[in-house]
C-alpha positions as CSV (number, residue, x, y, z in Angstrom):
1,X,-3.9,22.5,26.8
2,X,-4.7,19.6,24.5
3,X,-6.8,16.8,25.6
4,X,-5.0,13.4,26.6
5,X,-6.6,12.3,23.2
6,X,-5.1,14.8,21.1
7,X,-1.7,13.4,22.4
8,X,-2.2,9.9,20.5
9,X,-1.3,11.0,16.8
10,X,2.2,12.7,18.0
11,X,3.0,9.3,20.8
12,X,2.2,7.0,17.5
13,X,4.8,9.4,15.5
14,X,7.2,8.9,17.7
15,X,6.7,5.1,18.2
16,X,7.0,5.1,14.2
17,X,10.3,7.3,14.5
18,X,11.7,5.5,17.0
19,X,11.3,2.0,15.3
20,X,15.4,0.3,14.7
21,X,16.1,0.2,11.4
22,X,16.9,-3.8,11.9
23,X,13.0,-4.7,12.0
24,X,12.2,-3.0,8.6
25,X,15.2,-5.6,7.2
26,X,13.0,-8.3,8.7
27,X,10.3,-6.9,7.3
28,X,12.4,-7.3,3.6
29,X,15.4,-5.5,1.9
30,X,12.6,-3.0,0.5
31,X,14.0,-0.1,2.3
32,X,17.8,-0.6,0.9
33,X,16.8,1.4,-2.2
34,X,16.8,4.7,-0.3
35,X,20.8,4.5,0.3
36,X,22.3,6.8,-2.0
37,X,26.0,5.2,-2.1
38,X,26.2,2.3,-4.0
39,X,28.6,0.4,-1.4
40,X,26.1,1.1,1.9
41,X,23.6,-0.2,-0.4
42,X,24.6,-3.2,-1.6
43,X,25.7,-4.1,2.4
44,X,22.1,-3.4,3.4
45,X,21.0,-5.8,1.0
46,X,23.4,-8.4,2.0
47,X,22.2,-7.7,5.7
48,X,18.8,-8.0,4.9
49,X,19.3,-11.2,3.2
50,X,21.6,-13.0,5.2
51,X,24.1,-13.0,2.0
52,X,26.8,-11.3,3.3
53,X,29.6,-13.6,3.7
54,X,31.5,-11.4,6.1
55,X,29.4,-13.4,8.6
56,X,30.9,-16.9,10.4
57,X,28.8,-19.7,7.9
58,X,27.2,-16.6,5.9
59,X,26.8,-17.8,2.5
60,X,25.0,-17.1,-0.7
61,X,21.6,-19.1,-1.5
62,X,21.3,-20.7,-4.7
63,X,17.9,-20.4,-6.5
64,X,15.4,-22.8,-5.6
65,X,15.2,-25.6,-7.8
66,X,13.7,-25.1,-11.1
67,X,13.7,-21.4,-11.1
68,X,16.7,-19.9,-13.2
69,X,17.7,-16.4,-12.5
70,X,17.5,-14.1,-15.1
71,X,20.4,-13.2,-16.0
72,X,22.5,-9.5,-14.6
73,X,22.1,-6.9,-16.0
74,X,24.7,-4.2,-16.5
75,X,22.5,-1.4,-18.5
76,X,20.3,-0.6,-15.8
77,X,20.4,1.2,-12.9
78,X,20.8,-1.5,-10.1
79,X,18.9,0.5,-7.3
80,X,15.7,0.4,-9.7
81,X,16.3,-2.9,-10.7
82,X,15.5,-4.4,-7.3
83,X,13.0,-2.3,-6.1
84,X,9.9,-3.9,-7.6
85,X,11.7,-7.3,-7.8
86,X,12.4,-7.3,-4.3
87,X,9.3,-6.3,-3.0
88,X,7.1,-9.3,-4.9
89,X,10.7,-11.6,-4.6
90,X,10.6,-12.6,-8.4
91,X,13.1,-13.5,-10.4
92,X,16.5,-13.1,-9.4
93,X,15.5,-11.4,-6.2
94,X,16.3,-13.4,-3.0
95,X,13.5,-15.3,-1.6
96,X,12.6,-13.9,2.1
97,X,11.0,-17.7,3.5
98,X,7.9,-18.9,4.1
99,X,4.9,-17.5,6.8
100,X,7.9,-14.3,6.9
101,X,6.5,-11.0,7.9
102,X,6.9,-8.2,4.9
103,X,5.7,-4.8,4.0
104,X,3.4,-5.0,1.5
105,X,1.0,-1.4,0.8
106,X,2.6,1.8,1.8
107,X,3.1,2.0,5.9
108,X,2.3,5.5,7.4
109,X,0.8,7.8,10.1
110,X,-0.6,11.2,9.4
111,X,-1.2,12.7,12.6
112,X,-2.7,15.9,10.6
113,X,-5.0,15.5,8.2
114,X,-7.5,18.0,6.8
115,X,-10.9,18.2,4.3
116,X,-12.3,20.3,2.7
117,X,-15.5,18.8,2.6
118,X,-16.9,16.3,6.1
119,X,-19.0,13.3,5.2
120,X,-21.2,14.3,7.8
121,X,-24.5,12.1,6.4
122,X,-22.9,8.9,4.7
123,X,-25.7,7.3,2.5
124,X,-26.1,4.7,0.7
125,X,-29.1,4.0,-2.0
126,X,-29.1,0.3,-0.3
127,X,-31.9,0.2,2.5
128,X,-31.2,1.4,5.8
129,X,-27.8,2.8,5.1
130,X,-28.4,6.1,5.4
131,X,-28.0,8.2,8.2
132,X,-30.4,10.6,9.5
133,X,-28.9,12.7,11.9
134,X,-25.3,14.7,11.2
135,X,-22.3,13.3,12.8
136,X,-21.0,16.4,13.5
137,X,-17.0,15.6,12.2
138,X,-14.2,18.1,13.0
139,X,-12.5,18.9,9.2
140,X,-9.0,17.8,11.1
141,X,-8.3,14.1,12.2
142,X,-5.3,12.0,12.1
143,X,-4.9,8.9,9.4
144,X,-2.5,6.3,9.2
145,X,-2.1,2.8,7.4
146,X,-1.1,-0.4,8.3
147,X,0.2,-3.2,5.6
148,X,2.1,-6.7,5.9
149,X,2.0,-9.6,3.7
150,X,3.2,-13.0,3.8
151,X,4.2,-16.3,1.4
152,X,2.6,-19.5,2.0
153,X,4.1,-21.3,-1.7
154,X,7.3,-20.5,-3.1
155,X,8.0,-21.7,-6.5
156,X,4.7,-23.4,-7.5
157,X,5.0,-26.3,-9.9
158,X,8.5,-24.7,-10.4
159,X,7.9,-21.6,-12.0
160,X,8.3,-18.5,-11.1
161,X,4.8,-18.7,-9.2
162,X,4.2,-17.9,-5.6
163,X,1.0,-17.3,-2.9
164,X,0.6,-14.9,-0.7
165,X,-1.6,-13.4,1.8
166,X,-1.7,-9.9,2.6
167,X,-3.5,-7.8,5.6
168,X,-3.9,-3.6,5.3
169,X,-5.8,-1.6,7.7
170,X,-6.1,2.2,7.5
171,X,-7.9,3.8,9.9
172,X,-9.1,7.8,9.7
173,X,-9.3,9.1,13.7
174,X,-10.8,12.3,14.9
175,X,-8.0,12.2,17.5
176,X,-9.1,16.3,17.8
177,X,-12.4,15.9,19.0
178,X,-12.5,15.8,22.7
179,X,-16.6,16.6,23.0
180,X,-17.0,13.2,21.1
181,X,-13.4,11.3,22.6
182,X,-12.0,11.3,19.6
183,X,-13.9,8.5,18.3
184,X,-12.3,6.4,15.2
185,X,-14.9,7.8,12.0
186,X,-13.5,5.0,9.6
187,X,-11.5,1.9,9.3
188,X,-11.3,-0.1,6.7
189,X,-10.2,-3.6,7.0
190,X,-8.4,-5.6,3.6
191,X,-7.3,-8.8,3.8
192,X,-6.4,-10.6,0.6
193,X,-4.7,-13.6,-1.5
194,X,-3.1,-13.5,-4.9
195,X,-0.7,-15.5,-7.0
196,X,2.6,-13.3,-7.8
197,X,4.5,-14.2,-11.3
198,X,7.7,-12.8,-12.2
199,X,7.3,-12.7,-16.5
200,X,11.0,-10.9,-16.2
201,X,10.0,-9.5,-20.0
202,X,12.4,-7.2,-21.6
203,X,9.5,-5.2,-23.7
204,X,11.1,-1.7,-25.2
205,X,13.0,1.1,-24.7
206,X,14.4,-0.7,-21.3
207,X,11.2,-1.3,-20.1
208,X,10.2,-4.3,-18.3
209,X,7.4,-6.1,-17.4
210,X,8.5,-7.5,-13.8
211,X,5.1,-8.5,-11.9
212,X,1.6,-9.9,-12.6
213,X,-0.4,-10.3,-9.2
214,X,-3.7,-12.2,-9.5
215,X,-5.6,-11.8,-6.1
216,X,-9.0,-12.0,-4.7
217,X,-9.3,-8.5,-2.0
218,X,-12.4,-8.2,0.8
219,X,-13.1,-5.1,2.0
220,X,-15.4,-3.6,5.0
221,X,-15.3,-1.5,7.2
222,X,-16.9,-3.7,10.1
223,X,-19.9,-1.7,11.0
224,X,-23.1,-2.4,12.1
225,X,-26.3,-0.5,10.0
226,X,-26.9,2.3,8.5
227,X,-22.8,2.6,8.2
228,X,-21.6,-1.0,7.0
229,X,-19.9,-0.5,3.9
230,X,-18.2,-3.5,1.8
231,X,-17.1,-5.3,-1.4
232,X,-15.1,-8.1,-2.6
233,X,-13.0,-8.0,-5.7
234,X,-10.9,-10.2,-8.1
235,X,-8.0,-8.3,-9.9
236,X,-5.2,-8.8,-11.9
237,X,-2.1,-6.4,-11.3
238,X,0.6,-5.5,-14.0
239,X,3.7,-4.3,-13.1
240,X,5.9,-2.3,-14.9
241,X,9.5,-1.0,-14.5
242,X,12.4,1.5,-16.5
243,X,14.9,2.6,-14.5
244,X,13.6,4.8,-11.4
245,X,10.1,4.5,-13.0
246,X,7.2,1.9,-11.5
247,X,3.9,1.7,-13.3
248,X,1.3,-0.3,-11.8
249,X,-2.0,-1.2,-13.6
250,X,-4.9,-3.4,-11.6
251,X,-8.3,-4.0,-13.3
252,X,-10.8,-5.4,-11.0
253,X,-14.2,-6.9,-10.9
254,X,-16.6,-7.1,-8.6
255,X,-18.2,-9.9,-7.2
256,X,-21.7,-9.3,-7.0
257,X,-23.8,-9.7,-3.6
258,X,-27.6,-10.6,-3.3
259,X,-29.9,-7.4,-2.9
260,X,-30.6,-7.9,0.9
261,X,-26.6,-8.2,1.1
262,X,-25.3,-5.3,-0.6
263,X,-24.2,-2.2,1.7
264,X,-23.3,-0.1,-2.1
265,X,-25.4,-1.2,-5.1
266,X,-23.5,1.6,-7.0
267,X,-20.1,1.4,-5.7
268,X,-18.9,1.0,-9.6
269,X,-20.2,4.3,-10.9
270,X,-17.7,5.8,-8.3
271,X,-14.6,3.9,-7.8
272,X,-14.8,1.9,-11.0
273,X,-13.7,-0.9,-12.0
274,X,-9.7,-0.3,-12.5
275,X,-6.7,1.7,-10.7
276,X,-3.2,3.1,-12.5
277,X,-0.2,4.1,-9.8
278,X,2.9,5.9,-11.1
279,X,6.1,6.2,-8.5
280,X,9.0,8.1,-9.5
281,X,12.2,8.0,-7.5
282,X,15.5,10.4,-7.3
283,X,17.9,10.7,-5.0
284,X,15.9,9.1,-1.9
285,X,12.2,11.1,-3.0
286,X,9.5,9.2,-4.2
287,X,6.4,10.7,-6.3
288,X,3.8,8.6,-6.4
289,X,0.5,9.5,-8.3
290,X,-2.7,6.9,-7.9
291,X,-5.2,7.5,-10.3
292,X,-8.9,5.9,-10.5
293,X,-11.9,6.4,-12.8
294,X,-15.6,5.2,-13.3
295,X,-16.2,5.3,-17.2
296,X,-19.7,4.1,-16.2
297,X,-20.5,6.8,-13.5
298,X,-18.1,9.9,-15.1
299,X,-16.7,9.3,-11.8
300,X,-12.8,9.5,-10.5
301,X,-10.2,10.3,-7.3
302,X,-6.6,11.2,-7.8
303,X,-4.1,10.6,-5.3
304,X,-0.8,12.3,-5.1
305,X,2.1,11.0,-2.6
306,X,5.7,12.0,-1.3
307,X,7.9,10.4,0.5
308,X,11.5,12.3,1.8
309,X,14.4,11.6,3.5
310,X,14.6,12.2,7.1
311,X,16.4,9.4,9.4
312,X,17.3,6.4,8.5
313,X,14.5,4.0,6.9
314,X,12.0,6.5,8.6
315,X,10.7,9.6,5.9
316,X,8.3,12.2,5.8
317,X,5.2,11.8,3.8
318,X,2.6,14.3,2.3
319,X,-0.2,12.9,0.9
320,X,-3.0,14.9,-1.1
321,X,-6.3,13.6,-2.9
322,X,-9.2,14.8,-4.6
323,X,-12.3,12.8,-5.4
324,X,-14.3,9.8,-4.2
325,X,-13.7,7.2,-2.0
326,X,-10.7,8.5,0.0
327,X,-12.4,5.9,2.1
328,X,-14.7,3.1,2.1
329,X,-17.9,5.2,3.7
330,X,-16.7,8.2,1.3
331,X,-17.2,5.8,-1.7
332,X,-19.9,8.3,-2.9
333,X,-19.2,11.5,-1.0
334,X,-16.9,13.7,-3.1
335,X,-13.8,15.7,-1.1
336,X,-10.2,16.7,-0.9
337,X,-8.0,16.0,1.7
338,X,-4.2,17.3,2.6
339,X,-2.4,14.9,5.3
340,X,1.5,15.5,6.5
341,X,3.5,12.8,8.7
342,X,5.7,9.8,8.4
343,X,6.2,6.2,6.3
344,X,8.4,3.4,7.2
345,X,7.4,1.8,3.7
346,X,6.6,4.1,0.8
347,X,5.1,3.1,-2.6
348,X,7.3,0.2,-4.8
Protein backbone atom coordinates (compact mmCIF):
# COMPACT_ATOMS: atom_id res chain seq x y z
CA UNK A 1 0.00 0.00 0.00
CA UNK A 2 1.42 3.50 -0.65
CA UNK A 3 2.49 5.67 2.15
CA UNK A 4 0.02 8.70 3.09
CA UNK A 5 2.96 10.68 1.38
CA UNK A 6 2.98 9.09 -1.80
CA UNK A 7 -0.76 10.15 -1.96
CA UNK A 8 0.24 14.05 -2.27
CA UNK A 9 1.27 14.22 -6.07
CA UNK A 10 -2.16 12.42 -7.24
CA UNK A 11 -4.57 14.82 -4.36
CA UNK A 12 -2.50 18.03 -5.99
CA UNK A 13 -3.56 16.51 -9.58
CA UNK A 14 -6.78 16.36 -8.83
CA UNK A 15 -6.97 19.80 -7.05
CA UNK A 16 -5.29 21.08 -10.48
CA UNK A 17 -8.03 19.14 -12.52
CA UNK A 18 -10.66 20.18 -10.60
CA UNK A 19 -9.87 23.92 -10.77
CA UNK A 20 -13.34 26.00 -12.69
CA UNK A 21 -12.40 27.17 -15.77
CA UNK A 22 -13.74 30.85 -14.51
CA UNK A 23 -10.40 31.46 -12.30
CA UNK A 24 -7.91 30.87 -15.19
CA UNK A 25 -10.17 33.90 -17.05
CA UNK A 26 -9.31 35.89 -13.90
CA UNK A 27 -6.07 34.86 -14.17
CA UNK A 28 -6.12 36.52 -18.11
CA UNK A 29 -7.80 35.50 -21.50
CA UNK A 30 -4.42 33.35 -22.09
CA UNK A 31 -6.25 30.13 -22.10
CA UNK A 32 -8.87 31.28 -24.88
CA UNK A 33 -6.34 30.26 -27.61
CA UNK A 34 -6.88 26.52 -27.06
CA UNK A 35 -10.63 26.81 -28.46
CA UNK A 36 -10.63 25.43 -31.68
CA UNK A 37 -13.94 27.20 -33.13
CA UNK A 38 -13.55 30.52 -33.93
CA UNK A 39 -17.08 31.61 -32.40
CA UNK A 40 -16.42 29.87 -28.73
CA UNK A 41 -13.28 31.61 -29.00
CA UNK A 42 -13.82 34.92 -29.57
CA UNK A 43 -16.85 34.58 -26.60
CA UNK A 44 -14.09 33.41 -24.11
CA UNK A 45 -12.24 36.37 -24.86
CA UNK A 46 -15.06 38.70 -24.46
CA UNK A 47 -15.74 36.73 -21.01
CA UNK A 48 -12.50 37.08 -19.95
CA UNK A 49 -12.34 40.67 -20.64
CA UNK A 50 -15.55 41.89 -19.54
CA UNK A 51 -16.16 43.11 -23.46
CA UNK A 52 -18.97 41.18 -24.16
CA UNK A 53 -21.82 43.38 -24.54
CA UNK A 54 -24.38 40.69 -24.20
CA UNK A 55 -23.97 41.70 -20.46
CA UNK A 56 -26.51 44.53 -18.69
CA UNK A 57 -23.76 47.83 -18.86
CA UNK A 58 -21.10 45.44 -20.65
CA UNK A 59 -19.22 47.60 -22.92
CA UNK A 60 -16.07 47.85 -24.89
CA UNK A 61 -12.94 49.76 -23.30
CA UNK A 62 -11.27 52.32 -25.28
CA UNK A 63 -7.44 52.30 -25.14
CA UNK A 64 -5.99 54.22 -22.49
CA UNK A 65 -5.05 57.50 -23.42
CA UNK A 66 -2.05 57.98 -25.46
CA UNK A 67 -1.70 54.45 -26.61
CA UNK A 68 -3.14 53.93 -30.21
CA UNK A 69 -4.00 50.45 -31.19
CA UNK A 70 -2.35 49.03 -33.90
CA UNK A 71 -4.28 48.64 -36.32
CA UNK A 72 -6.47 44.80 -37.33
CA UNK A 73 -5.20 42.70 -39.05
CA UNK A 74 -6.91 40.46 -41.56
CA UNK A 75 -3.70 38.34 -42.95
CA UNK A 76 -3.04 36.56 -39.91
CA UNK A 77 -4.30 33.97 -38.12
CA UNK A 78 -6.30 35.71 -35.17
CA UNK A 79 -5.78 32.83 -32.52
CA UNK A 80 -1.91 33.47 -32.91
CA UNK A 81 -2.29 36.93 -33.05
CA UNK A 82 -3.30 37.33 -29.42
CA UNK A 83 -1.45 34.74 -27.87
CA UNK A 84 1.70 36.60 -27.09
CA UNK A 85 -0.09 39.97 -27.06
CA UNK A 86 -2.42 38.96 -24.60
CA UNK A 87 -0.15 37.41 -22.33
CA UNK A 88 2.28 40.68 -21.88
CA UNK A 89 -1.16 43.03 -22.70
CA UNK A 90 0.67 45.14 -25.50
CA UNK A 91 -0.69 46.70 -28.09
CA UNK A 92 -4.07 46.21 -29.05
CA UNK A 93 -4.58 43.54 -26.39
CA UNK A 94 -7.04 44.56 -23.61
CA UNK A 95 -5.42 45.76 -20.53
CA UNK A 96 -6.36 43.20 -17.47
CA UNK A 97 -6.00 46.32 -14.43
CA UNK A 98 -3.69 47.06 -12.06
CA UNK A 99 -2.25 44.71 -8.81
CA UNK A 100 -4.61 41.83 -11.13
CA UNK A 101 -3.47 38.35 -10.63
CA UNK A 102 -2.12 36.56 -14.11
CA UNK A 103 -0.27 33.61 -15.22
CA UNK A 104 2.93 34.39 -16.12
CA UNK A 105 5.68 31.09 -16.61
CA UNK A 106 4.21 27.85 -17.53
CA UNK A 107 1.75 26.35 -14.48
CA UNK A 108 2.15 22.55 -13.86
CA UNK A 109 2.34 19.50 -11.65
CA UNK A 110 4.28 16.34 -12.58
CA UNK A 111 3.38 13.94 -10.00
CA UNK A 112 6.01 11.44 -11.91
CA UNK A 113 9.16 12.41 -12.68
CA UNK A 114 12.26 10.32 -13.31
CA UNK A 115 16.40 10.68 -13.78
CA UNK A 116 18.67 9.16 -15.04
CA UNK A 117 21.34 10.41 -13.06
CA UNK A 118 20.56 11.56 -8.83
CA UNK A 119 22.58 14.58 -7.59
CA UNK A 120 23.34 12.67 -4.71
CA UNK A 121 26.63 15.01 -3.58
CA UNK A 122 25.73 18.69 -4.76
CA UNK A 123 29.07 20.69 -4.80
CA UNK A 124 30.04 23.70 -5.28
CA UNK A 125 33.81 25.10 -5.84
CA UNK A 126 32.64 28.07 -3.33
CA UNK A 127 33.75 27.10 0.37
CA UNK A 128 31.65 25.02 2.37
CA UNK A 129 29.19 24.08 -0.24
CA UNK A 130 29.92 20.76 -0.70
CA UNK A 131 28.41 17.95 0.75
CA UNK A 132 30.14 15.16 2.32
CA UNK A 133 27.93 12.52 2.90
CA UNK A 134 25.33 11.05 -0.05
CA UNK A 135 21.76 12.09 0.22
CA UNK A 136 20.59 8.92 -0.75
CA UNK A 137 17.64 10.34 -3.53
CA UNK A 138 15.13 7.93 -5.00
CA UNK A 139 15.57 8.40 -9.14
CA UNK A 140 11.44 9.09 -8.98
CA UNK A 141 9.93 12.27 -7.41
CA UNK A 142 7.12 14.50 -8.22
CA UNK A 143 7.79 18.31 -9.72
CA UNK A 144 5.49 20.98 -10.30
CA UNK A 145 5.67 24.85 -10.94
CA UNK A 146 4.01 27.66 -9.71
CA UNK A 147 3.88 31.27 -11.73
CA UNK A 148 1.72 34.57 -11.39
CA UNK A 149 2.62 38.04 -12.20
CA UNK A 150 1.14 41.30 -11.69
CA UNK A 151 1.16 45.21 -13.23
CA UNK A 152 1.91 47.96 -10.98
CA UNK A 153 2.17 50.94 -14.17
CA UNK A 154 0.16 50.75 -17.20
CA UNK A 155 1.06 53.05 -19.97
CA UNK A 156 4.16 54.72 -18.63
CA UNK A 157 4.80 58.25 -19.91
CA UNK A 158 2.14 57.05 -22.48
CA UNK A 159 3.73 54.58 -24.49
CA UNK A 160 3.33 51.41 -24.85
CA UNK A 161 5.41 50.79 -21.49
CA UNK A 162 4.33 48.85 -18.48
CA UNK A 163 5.85 47.35 -14.92
CA UNK A 164 5.37 44.31 -13.67
CA UNK A 165 6.30 42.03 -10.95
CA UNK A 166 6.32 38.40 -11.30
CA UNK A 167 6.71 35.41 -8.54
CA UNK A 168 7.58 31.51 -9.88
CA UNK A 169 8.33 28.72 -7.54
CA UNK A 170 9.09 25.15 -8.71
CA UNK A 171 9.65 22.77 -6.33
CA UNK A 172 11.25 18.96 -7.14
CA UNK A 173 9.63 16.54 -4.11
CA UNK A 174 10.69 13.00 -3.39
CA UNK A 175 6.95 12.43 -2.52
CA UNK A 176 8.16 8.42 -3.05
CA UNK A 177 10.45 8.27 -0.24
CA UNK A 178 8.75 7.20 2.83
CA UNK A 179 12.22 6.07 4.81
CA UNK A 180 13.17 9.83 4.50
CA UNK A 181 9.12 11.46 4.53
CA UNK A 182 9.33 12.40 1.42
CA UNK A 183 11.31 15.36 2.02
CA UNK A 184 11.23 18.40 -0.62
CA UNK A 185 15.10 17.91 -2.43
CA UNK A 186 14.80 21.44 -4.24
CA UNK A 187 12.82 24.57 -4.47
CA UNK A 188 13.74 27.26 -6.15
CA UNK A 189 12.22 30.59 -5.36
CA UNK A 190 12.10 33.63 -8.50
CA UNK A 191 10.71 36.74 -7.92
CA UNK A 192 11.30 39.41 -10.48
CA UNK A 193 10.50 43.02 -12.12
CA UNK A 194 10.75 44.03 -15.67
CA UNK A 195 9.49 46.73 -17.97
CA UNK A 196 7.25 45.13 -20.91
CA UNK A 197 7.12 47.12 -24.40
CA UNK A 198 4.95 46.30 -27.13
CA UNK A 199 7.36 47.52 -30.51
CA UNK A 200 4.17 45.94 -32.65
CA UNK A 201 7.00 45.76 -35.60
CA UNK A 202 5.92 44.23 -38.86
CA UNK A 203 9.65 42.73 -39.70
CA UNK A 204 9.39 40.05 -42.80
CA UNK A 205 7.78 37.30 -44.15
CA UNK A 206 4.71 38.03 -41.53
CA UNK A 207 6.88 38.06 -38.71
CA UNK A 208 6.61 40.32 -35.90
CA UNK A 209 8.39 41.51 -33.23
CA UNK A 210 5.57 41.88 -30.42
CA UNK A 211 7.47 42.02 -26.89
CA UNK A 212 10.71 43.28 -25.34
CA UNK A 213 10.78 42.54 -21.45
CA UNK A 214 13.62 44.27 -19.49
CA UNK A 215 13.69 42.73 -15.89
CA UNK A 216 15.93 42.27 -13.06
CA UNK A 217 15.28 38.13 -11.76
CA UNK A 218 16.68 36.79 -8.02
CA UNK A 219 17.06 33.38 -7.64
CA UNK A 220 17.77 30.93 -4.51
CA UNK A 221 16.86 28.21 -3.35
CA UNK A 222 16.58 29.31 0.40
CA UNK A 223 18.99 26.95 2.09
CA UNK A 224 21.18 27.13 4.69
CA UNK A 225 25.13 25.74 4.00
CA UNK A 226 26.67 23.57 2.21
CA UNK A 227 23.34 23.64 -0.09
CA UNK A 228 22.46 27.46 -0.65
CA UNK A 229 22.48 28.02 -4.13
CA UNK A 230 21.72 31.65 -5.77
CA UNK A 231 22.11 34.42 -8.40
CA UNK A 232 20.73 37.53 -9.54
CA UNK A 233 20.38 38.51 -13.13
CA UNK A 234 19.41 41.52 -15.48
CA UNK A 235 17.98 40.38 -18.89
CA UNK A 236 16.45 41.69 -21.84
CA UNK A 237 13.68 39.38 -23.56
CA UNK A 238 12.78 39.52 -27.32
CA UNK A 239 9.69 38.34 -28.45
CA UNK A 240 8.88 37.11 -31.66
CA UNK A 241 5.75 35.94 -33.44
CA UNK A 242 4.37 34.31 -37.22
CA UNK A 243 1.40 32.85 -37.10
CA UNK A 244 1.26 29.70 -34.55
CA UNK A 245 5.00 30.30 -34.08
CA UNK A 246 6.58 32.12 -30.74
CA UNK A 247 10.24 32.71 -30.51
CA UNK A 248 11.59 33.99 -27.40
CA UNK A 249 15.29 35.16 -26.94
CA UNK A 250 16.58 36.45 -23.33
CA UNK A 251 20.35 37.35 -22.84
CA UNK A 252 21.25 37.85 -19.37
CA UNK A 253 24.01 39.00 -17.19
CA UNK A 254 24.99 38.34 -14.03
CA UNK A 255 25.35 40.44 -11.25
CA UNK A 256 28.43 39.67 -9.54
CA UNK A 257 28.60 38.83 -5.63
CA UNK A 258 31.69 39.43 -3.26
CA UNK A 259 33.76 36.10 -2.80
CA UNK A 260 32.52 35.38 0.82
CA UNK A 261 28.91 35.84 -0.83
CA UNK A 262 28.88 33.73 -3.77
CA UNK A 263 27.12 30.11 -3.36
CA UNK A 264 28.38 29.29 -7.48
CA UNK A 265 31.55 31.21 -8.58
CA UNK A 266 31.12 29.24 -11.95
CA UNK A 267 27.45 29.18 -12.46
CA UNK A 268 28.25 30.90 -16.15
CA UNK A 269 30.39 28.08 -17.58
CA UNK A 270 27.08 25.98 -17.10
CA UNK A 271 23.97 27.76 -17.66
CA UNK A 272 25.47 30.65 -19.59
CA UNK A 273 24.76 33.71 -20.09
CA UNK A 274 21.51 33.56 -22.63
CA UNK A 275 18.22 31.22 -23.20
CA UNK A 276 16.20 30.68 -26.78
CA UNK A 277 12.40 29.07 -26.34
CA UNK A 278 10.52 27.98 -29.45
CA UNK A 279 6.54 27.02 -28.98
CA UNK A 280 4.74 25.73 -31.79
CA UNK A 281 0.89 25.43 -31.69
CA UNK A 282 -1.75 23.26 -33.86
CA UNK A 283 -4.92 22.34 -33.21
CA UNK A 284 -4.87 22.80 -29.19
CA UNK A 285 -0.95 21.07 -28.90
CA UNK A 286 1.83 23.11 -28.03
CA UNK A 287 5.67 22.11 -28.66
CA UNK A 288 7.81 23.99 -26.83
CA UNK A 289 11.66 23.47 -27.04
CA UNK A 290 13.99 25.67 -24.46
CA UNK A 291 17.38 25.72 -25.27
CA UNK A 292 20.56 27.13 -23.23
CA UNK A 293 24.30 27.16 -23.77
CA UNK A 294 27.59 28.26 -22.04
CA UNK A 295 30.00 29.34 -24.97
CA UNK A 296 32.53 29.93 -22.10
CA UNK A 297 32.13 26.51 -20.26
CA UNK A 298 31.15 24.21 -23.67
CA UNK A 299 28.27 23.77 -21.46
CA UNK A 300 24.29 23.49 -22.42
CA UNK A 301 20.52 21.88 -21.27
CA UNK A 302 17.74 21.35 -23.75
CA UNK A 303 14.36 21.27 -22.68
CA UNK A 304 11.52 19.76 -24.68
CA UNK A 305 7.65 20.40 -23.61
CA UNK A 306 3.98 19.30 -24.63
CA UNK A 307 1.08 20.38 -23.77
CA UNK A 308 -2.45 18.36 -24.97
CA UNK A 309 -5.92 18.67 -24.84
CA UNK A 310 -7.75 17.06 -22.12
CA UNK A 311 -10.69 19.03 -20.31
CA UNK A 312 -11.42 22.28 -20.58
CA UNK A 313 -8.45 24.81 -19.82
CA UNK A 314 -6.80 21.84 -17.89
CA UNK A 315 -4.07 19.63 -20.41
CA UNK A 316 -1.59 17.03 -20.13
CA UNK A 317 1.99 17.90 -20.11
CA UNK A 318 5.19 15.83 -20.80
CA UNK A 319 8.22 17.44 -20.16
CA UNK A 320 11.80 15.99 -21.06
CA UNK A 321 15.39 17.59 -20.50
CA UNK A 322 18.89 16.80 -20.87
CA UNK A 323 21.74 18.76 -19.39
CA UNK A 324 22.63 21.12 -16.56
CA UNK A 325 20.79 22.88 -14.27
CA UNK A 326 17.33 21.26 -14.43
CA UNK A 327 17.50 22.97 -11.17
CA UNK A 328 19.23 25.43 -9.20
CA UNK A 329 21.48 22.83 -6.95
CA UNK A 330 21.85 20.80 -10.43
CA UNK A 331 23.53 23.94 -11.88
CA UNK A 332 26.71 21.83 -12.36
CA UNK A 333 25.45 18.22 -12.04
CA UNK A 334 24.77 16.93 -15.54
CA UNK A 335 21.28 14.53 -16.01
CA UNK A 336 18.13 13.74 -17.95
CA UNK A 337 14.94 13.74 -16.66
CA UNK A 338 11.28 12.50 -18.12
CA UNK A 339 8.18 14.04 -16.14
CA UNK A 340 4.28 13.29 -17.25
CA UNK A 341 1.20 15.26 -15.56
CA UNK A 342 -0.90 18.34 -16.01
CA UNK A 343 -0.65 22.44 -16.93
CA UNK A 344 -3.32 24.93 -16.43
CA UNK A 345 -0.89 27.47 -18.31
CA UNK A 346 1.40 26.14 -20.98
CA UNK A 347 4.27 28.08 -22.74
CA UNK A 348 3.08 31.65 -24.79
Amino acid sequence: MLQHSALFPWLLLAALASLPSAALAQAGPDTCHAIDGAAERLACYDRATGRGTDAPGAASRPPPAGREPFPVRTDRNPQSRTSMAQHWETGDAENGGLFQVRAHNPVYALPVRATTNRNQLPSSPAPGRTLEEPLGLDSIEAKFQISLKTKALDNILGLDLDLWFGYTQIANWQAYDGVESSPFRETNYQPETFLTFGPGIDLFDGWRWEVLNLGLIHESNGRNLPRSRSWNRIYAQFGFERENISIYARPWWRISESRNDDDNPDIRQFMGSHDLRVVYSHNGNDFGLLTRYSFSGDRGAVQADWHFPLIGALKGYVQLTSGYGESLIDYNHKQTTLGVGVSLVEAR
